[in-house]
C-alpha positions, 0 to 999 in steps of 0.5 A: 320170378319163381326161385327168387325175391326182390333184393331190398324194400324197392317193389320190383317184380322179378321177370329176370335175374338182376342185381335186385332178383335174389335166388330163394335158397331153401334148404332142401331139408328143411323147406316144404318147397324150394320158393320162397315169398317174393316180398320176404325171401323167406321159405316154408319151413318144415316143423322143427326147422327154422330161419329164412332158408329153413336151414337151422333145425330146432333141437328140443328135449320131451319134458314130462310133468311130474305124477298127479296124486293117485285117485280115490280107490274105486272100491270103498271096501272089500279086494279088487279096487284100483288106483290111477295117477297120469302125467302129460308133456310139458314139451315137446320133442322137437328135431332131434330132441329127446323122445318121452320115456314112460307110460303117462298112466299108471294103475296099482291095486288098491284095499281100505277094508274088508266089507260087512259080514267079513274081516281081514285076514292078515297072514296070508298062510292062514287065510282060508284059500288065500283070500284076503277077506274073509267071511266072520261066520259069526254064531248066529244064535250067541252072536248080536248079529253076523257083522264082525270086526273087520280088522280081527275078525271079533264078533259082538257076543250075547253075554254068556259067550265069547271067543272070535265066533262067539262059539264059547261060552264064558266059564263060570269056572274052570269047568266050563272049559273043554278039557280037550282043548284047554291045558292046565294055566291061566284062563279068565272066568266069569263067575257073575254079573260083576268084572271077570278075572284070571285064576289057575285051572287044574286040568289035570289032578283028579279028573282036571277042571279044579279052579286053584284058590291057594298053591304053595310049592316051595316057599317062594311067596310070603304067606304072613300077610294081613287082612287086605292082602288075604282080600284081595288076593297075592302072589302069582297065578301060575306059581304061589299065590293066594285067590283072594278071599272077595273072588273065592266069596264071587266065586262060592256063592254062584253054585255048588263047589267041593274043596280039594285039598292036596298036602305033601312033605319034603319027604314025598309023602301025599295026602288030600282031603275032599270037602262036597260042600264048600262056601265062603261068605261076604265081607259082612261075614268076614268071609266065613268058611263053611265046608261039610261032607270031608272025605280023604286020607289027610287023617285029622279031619279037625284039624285040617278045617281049621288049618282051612279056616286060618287059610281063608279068614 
């Protein structure tokens, strides 16, 4: 009989209703229809309701998994790349539960390094148009080749040049710098084949482009040293300091250089002497001074080359 089950585990077929005929009962709610099987009473339950009349609804809170790791990023060098993690419900929502909150994908922008030919460019406000990647625009003629450093932008020079593009060249001497661009300080110079090192250029006396081997200002530095000091070289470049007579050696021996010697007193009085020629010799020599050619206002010539002796040997 439709709308009701037989009443125990006898099986009668219910033609009408009995003490062994029982209604079916399906909640409305939850039951697809209102007849039950005639074997079990029970209902056919809509999703998410459960028990014989369908009367109990499941309640079950949307679970999310936790983040994969994020993906390789999809460009391997230049701007552009991308990243993507996900996640997926581990359960569902069911009934009244609690639906998932969240995207299941997400993406961000993603950078290794910059490509060939170009080099990261770090502060924004400097970055040619803003890119991030900017092109080395090595000097094609002193650079090995138009690949920079990506991480400076430095690009591998020929010898005799240096700077970012390889666009300068290395100074023999403070005369080869640009007098429009470098200030008196302290610069590197490459003299020869051998290691460079640092020396104070003079930008400004007479012209400008003098490399300072010797400046004594106030006192400050003890000039009573012995042999190995006057080798090899004291004090500080951009205050008192001796050169070092093996770089002043490196250094003569490389072309032709004039000394200038500047002297003033306490009381304000300046003079100088002008040698055209100038050379100091090798170890082998004990550093011998060779100067010729003097012209100033120092007045004693004689004198004032041995003063130069003393201060070289």
């Amino acid at each position: 009989m439709k709308g009701y089950a037989r009443n125990g585990t006898r099986y009668i077929r219910c033609k009408n209703i009995s003490s062994d005929c029982l209604p079916c009962n399906c909640n409305t709610t939850g039951s697809l229809s209102p007849i039950c099987n005639s074997e079990t009473g029970q209902c056919q339950c809509k999703e998410d309701f459960l028990g014989r009349h369908c009367d109990m609804e499941e309640k079950q809170d949307c679970k999310l998994s936790g983040w994969t790791s994020w993906s390789a990023c999809s460009k391997v060098c230049g701007v552009g790349g991308r990243q993507d993690r996900s996640r997926h419900i581990i359960l569902p929502q069911k009934g009244r539960g609690k639906k998932c909150q969240g995207e299941k994908v997400e993406t961000r922008i993603c950078f290794k390094q910059c490509c060939n030919g170009t080099f990261e460019c770090k502060d924004s406000s400097k970055c040619f148009m803003g890119i991030k990647c900017q092109p080395c625009n090595c000097d094609y003629k002193r650079s090995i080749s138009g690949i920079c450093q990506p991480i400076n932008g430095a690009c591998s020079c020929k010898s005799k040049y240096q700077g970012r593009r390889c666009q300068e060249l290395k100074p023999k001497d403070c005369s080869g710098l640009d007098k429009t661009v470098y200030t008196s300080g302290v610069y590197t110079i490459f003299p020869d084949s051998g290691s460079s090192f640092k020396v104070y250029c003079d930008m400004d006396t007479d012209g400008g482009y003098w490399t300072v081997i010797q400046r004594r200002l106030n006192g400050t530095t003890d000039f009573y040293r012995g042999w190995k000091e006057y080798e090899n070289g004291f004090g500080h470049l951009n205050a008192e300091h001796w050169l070092g007579n093996e770089k002043i050696n490196r250094l003569t021996s490389s072309g032709n250089y004039r000394l200038r010697i500047n002297l003033g007193d306490f009381s304000g009085d300046h003079a100088y002497a002008d040698y055209k020629h100038f050379l100091v010799g090798d170890a082998s020599s004990r550093y011998k001074l060779t100067v010729s050619g003097y012209s100033g206002n120092a007045g004693n010539v004689a004198k004032l080359s041995l003063y130069i002796e003393r201060l070289s040997v």
